[in-house]
N, C-alpha and C positions, 0 to 999 in steps of 0.2 A: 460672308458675315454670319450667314445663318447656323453654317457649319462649326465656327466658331462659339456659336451661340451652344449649340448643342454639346460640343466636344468639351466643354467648361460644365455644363449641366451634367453630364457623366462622370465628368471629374471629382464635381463636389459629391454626388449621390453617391459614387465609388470610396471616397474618403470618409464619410459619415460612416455606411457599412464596416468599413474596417475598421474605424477607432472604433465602434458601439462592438463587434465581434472580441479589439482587447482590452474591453472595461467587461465583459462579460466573464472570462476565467481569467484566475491571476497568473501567471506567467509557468509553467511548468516544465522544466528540465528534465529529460527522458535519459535515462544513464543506456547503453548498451548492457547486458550480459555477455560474457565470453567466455565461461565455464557451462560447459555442456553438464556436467555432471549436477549443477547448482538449475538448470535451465528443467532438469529432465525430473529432476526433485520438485521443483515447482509446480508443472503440470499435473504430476500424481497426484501431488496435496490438491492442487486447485478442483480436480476430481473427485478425488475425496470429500472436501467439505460443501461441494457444490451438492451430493449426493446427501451428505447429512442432512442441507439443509434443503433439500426437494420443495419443502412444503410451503417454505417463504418463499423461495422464487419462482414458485407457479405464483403466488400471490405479487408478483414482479417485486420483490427485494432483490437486494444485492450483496452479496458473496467477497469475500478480493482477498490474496493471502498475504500475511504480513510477513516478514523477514527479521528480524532480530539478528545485526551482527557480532558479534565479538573477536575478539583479538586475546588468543588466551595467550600466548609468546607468539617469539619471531619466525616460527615456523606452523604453528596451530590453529585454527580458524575455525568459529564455531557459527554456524546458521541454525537459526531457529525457526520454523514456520510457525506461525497461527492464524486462525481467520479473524479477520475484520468482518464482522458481521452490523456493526452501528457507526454512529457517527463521533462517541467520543472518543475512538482509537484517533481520528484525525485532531480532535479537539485537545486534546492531553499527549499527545507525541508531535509539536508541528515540527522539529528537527527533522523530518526525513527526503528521502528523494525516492522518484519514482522510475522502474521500470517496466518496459512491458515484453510481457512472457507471453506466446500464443493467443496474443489476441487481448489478452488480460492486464491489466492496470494490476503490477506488485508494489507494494509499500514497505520497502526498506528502512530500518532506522537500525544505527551503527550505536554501539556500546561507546563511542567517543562524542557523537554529538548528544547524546545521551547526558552528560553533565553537563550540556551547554541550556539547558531548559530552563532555565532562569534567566538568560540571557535574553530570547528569540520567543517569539510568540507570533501566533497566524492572527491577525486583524478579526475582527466580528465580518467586517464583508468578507475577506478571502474564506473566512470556515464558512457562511451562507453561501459561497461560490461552491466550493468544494462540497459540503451537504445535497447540496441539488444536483451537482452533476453524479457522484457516488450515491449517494440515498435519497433519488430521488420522490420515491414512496413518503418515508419522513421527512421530507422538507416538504410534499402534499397537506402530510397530517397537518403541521404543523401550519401553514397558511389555516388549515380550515378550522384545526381547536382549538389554534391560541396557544399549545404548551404540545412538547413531545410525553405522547406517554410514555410508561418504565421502558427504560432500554432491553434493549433485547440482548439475552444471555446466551453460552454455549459453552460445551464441554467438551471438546473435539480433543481429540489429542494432538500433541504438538509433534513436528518432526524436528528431532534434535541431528541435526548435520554436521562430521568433523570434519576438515579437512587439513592436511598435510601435506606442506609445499604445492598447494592446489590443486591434489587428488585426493578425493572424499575415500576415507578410511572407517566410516561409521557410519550408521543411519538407525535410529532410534527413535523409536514413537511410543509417545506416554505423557498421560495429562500431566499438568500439574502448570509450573511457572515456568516462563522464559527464559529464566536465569536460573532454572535448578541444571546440580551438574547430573553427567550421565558417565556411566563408566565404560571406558574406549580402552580397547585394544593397541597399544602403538609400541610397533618392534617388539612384542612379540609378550609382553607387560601392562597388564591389566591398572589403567589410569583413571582419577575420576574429575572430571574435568565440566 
């Protein structure tokens, strides 16, 4: 009976731990990557802007690259990188899904769930879920001041990625917007896309 006693006492303490572990982060979907070429782009950028931004992440901030999809036709595919350097890329984009690239948490958002933003929104808890595990520094501040101060800004350049029937045929870096076009080379015809 005693055995019993206890095997019930491990059971509940076991059950408690695991429902508090998933009230703790809201549920997150890991997509695979399966283009090497999209995987090998990533890491360079993630390097790149981990390097830009040295000086916040000695100060333990955090870094993460975002992904920008597009569907320009049925054969043409455009990736965008840029850094996520704050919290309101998650607060103002909740439409996306997450991959991880070497160790690294990427944030993908698709040019199609992109008009769906008026539809779907991240909860006030899931963005405080999400702030704390990615920025955890400013979700610090924030407990201690009462208010985030100015967000933190950045001028990285973006990597514009084309791809054709799933082989990257472009790779172009230069500031500006996510959705500016770039002019691409395809079959042999200078496009600006």
């Amino acid at each position: 009976m005693k055995y019993l006693y206890l095997l019930l006492f491990i059971l509940l303490i076991n059950s408690c731990i695991n429902n508090t572990e998933k009230e703790k982060l809201p549920s997150i979907i890991y997509k695979e990557l399966c283009n090497g070429d999209l995987r090998s782009a990533i890491i360079e950028y993630q390097a790149k802007i981990e390097d830009e931004n040295n000086d916040f992440i000695n100060k333990g901030d955090s870094v993460y690259v975002g992904v920008y999809v597009k569907n320009i036709n049925d054969s043409i595919k455009r990736f965008v990188l840029w850094p996520i350097i704050d919290y309101t890329a998650i607060k103002f984009s909740p439409t996306f899904f997450l991959c991880s690239v070497n160790g690294f948490d990427v944030f993908f958002v698709s040019d199609d769930t992109e008009s769906c933003f008026n539809y779907f929104e991240l909860s006030e808890e899931n963005l405080w879920l999400f702030i704390k595990r990615y920025f955890p520094n400013r979700y610090k501040q924030y407990k201690i001041d009462g208010h985030f101060s100015n967000k933190r800004t950045c001028h990285s350049s973006l990597c514009h990625l084309t791809f054709l029937n799933d082989s990257l045929i472009d790779k172009t870096y230069q500031k500006g917007f996510y959705k500016d076009r770039v002019l691409v080379n395809v079959n042999g015809k200078g496009e600006w896309y």
